[in-house]
C-alpha positions in Angstrom: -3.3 23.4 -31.1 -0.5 21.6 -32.0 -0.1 17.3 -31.2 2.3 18.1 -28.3 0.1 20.3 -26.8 -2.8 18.3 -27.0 -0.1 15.4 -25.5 0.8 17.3 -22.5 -2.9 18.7 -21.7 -3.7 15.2 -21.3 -0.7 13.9 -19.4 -1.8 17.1 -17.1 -5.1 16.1 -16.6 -4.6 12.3 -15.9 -1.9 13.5 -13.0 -4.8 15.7 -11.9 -7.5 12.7 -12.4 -5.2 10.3 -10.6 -4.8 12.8 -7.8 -8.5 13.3 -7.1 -9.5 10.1 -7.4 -6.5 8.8 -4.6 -8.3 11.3 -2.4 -12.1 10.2 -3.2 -10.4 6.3 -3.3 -11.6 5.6 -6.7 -10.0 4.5 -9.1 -10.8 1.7 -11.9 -11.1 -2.1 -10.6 -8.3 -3.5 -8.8 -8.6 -7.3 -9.0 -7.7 -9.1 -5.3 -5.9 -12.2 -6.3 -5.0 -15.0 -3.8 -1.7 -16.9 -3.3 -0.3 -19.1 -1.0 3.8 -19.0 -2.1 5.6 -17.9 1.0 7.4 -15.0 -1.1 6.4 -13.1 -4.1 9.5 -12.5 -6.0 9.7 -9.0 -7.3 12.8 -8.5 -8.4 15.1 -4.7 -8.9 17.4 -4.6 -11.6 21.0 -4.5 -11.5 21.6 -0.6 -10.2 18.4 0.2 -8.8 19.0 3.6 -7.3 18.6 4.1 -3.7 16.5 7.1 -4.3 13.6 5.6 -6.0 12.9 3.7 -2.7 13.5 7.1 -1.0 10.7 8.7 -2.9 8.2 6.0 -2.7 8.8 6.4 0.8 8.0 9.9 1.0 4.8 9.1 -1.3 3.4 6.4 1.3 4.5 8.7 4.1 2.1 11.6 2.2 -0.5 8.8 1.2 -0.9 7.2 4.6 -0.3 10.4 6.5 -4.1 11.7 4.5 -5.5 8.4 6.5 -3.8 8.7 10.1 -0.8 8.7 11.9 2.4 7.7 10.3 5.2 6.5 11.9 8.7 4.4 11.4 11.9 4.9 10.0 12.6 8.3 8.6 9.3 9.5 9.6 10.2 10.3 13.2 8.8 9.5 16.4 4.8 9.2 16.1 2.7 8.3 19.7 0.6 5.0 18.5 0.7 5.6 14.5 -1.9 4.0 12.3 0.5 2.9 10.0 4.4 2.3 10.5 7.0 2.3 7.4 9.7 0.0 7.7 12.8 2.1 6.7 15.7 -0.8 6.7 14.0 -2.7 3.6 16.8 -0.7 1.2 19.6 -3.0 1.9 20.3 -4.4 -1.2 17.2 -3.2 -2.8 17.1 -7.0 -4.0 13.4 -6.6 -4.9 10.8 -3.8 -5.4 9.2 -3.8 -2.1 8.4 -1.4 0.7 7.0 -2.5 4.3 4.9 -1.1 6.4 2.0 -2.1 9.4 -1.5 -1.3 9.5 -1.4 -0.7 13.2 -4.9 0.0 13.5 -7.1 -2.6 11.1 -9.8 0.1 10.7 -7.6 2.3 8.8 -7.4 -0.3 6.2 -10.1 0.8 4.3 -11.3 -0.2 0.4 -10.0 4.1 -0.4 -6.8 3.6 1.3 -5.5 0.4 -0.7 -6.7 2.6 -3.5 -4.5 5.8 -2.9 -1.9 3.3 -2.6 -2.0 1.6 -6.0 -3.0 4.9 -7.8 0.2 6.1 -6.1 2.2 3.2 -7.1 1.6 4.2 -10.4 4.2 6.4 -10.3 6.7 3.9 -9.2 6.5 1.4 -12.0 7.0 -2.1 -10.7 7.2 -1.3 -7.1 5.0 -3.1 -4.6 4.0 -2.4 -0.7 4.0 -5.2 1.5 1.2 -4.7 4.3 1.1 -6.6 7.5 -2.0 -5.7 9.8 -0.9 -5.5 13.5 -3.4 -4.4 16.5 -1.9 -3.5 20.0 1.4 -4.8 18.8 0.4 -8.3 17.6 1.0 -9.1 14.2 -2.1 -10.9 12.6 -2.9 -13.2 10.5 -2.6 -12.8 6.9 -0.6 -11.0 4.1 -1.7 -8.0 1.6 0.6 -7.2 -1.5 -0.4 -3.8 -3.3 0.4 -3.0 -6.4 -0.3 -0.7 -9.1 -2.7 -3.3 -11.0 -3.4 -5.2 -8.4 -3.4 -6.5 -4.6 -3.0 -10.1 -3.5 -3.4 -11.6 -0.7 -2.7 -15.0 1.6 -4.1 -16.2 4.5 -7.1 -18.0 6.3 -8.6 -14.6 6.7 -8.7 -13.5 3.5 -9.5 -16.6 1.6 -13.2 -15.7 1.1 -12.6 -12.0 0.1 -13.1 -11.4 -3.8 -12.7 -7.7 -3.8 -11.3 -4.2 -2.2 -14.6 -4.0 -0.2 -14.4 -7.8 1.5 -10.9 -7.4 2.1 -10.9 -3.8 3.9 -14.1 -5.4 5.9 -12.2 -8.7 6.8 -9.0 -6.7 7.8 -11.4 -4.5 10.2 -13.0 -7.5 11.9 -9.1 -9.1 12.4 -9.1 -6.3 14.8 -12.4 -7.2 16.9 -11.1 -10.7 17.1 -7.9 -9.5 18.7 -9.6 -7.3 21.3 -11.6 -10.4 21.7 -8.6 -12.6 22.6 -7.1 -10.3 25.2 
């Protein structure tokens, strides 16, 4: 068997590999890393093409849609979704980032921020900016994904050191909501 062969047989079977393990939310180590900067700048460059933020969209709409109900721009109208995309972030595509709400806490889970970043693979450089909300509240704290990585700011997740902690703090930010009402 030739070199190319051999080359494409394992491009294949890491597409494969990354696909199963999005679905069992494995996935190597993905370090949480904290910062308190008010913006993380991710900048495009010059050009960036409006339909590379059209597919990632469609990949997080697939990705969170194997977790719960999706809803938000471009998805259509979704009775109390579990997570909402936020379709208007394309103007000006000034930097690589696409929003969306947890809208129920529990659905952050350690497998879902792990289908995300295996999915971000295949959007090099692109980030998802996650904002948990419960019963329409925004809470506290800030969760960047990306490929290699998530970081995080906030009083809530200052003590969390890994996927686990964080996807067990994000949960409780939900009982301490229904606890203020």
């Amino acid at each position: 068997m030739g070199w190319i062969s051999r080359l494409l047989g394992w491009i294949s079977g890491n597409r494969n590999s990354d696909r199963a393990n999005a679905q069992s939310g494995k996935g190597g180590r993905l370090p949480v890393i904290h910062h308190d900067c008010e913006f993380v700048p991710n900048p495009s460059p010059p050009g960036m093409p409006f339909k590379a933020f059209v597919k990632l969209h469609r990949d997080m709409e697939r990705i969170c849609g194997r977790f719960g109900r999706v809803g938000g721009g471009g998805v259509g109208v979704v009775s109390k979704p579990d997570f909402y995309l936020i379709w208007g972030d394309y103007y000006g595509l000034d930097h690589k980032y696409l929003y969306l709400q947890v809208c129920d806490p529990t659905k952050l889970t350690e497998a879902w921020l792990r289908a995300v970043a295996i999915t971000l693979r295949r959007h090099p450089g692109w980030g998802i900016g996650v904002q948990n909300c419960h019963e329409g509240r925004t809470l506290e704290g800030y969760i960047l994904v990306f490929a290699d990585r998530v970081m995080v700011s906030g009083t809530p997740f200052k003590s969390c050191s890994d996927l686990a902690s964080l996807a067990r703090t994000a949960c409780a930010q939900r009982h301490v909501a229904d606890d203020e009402q």
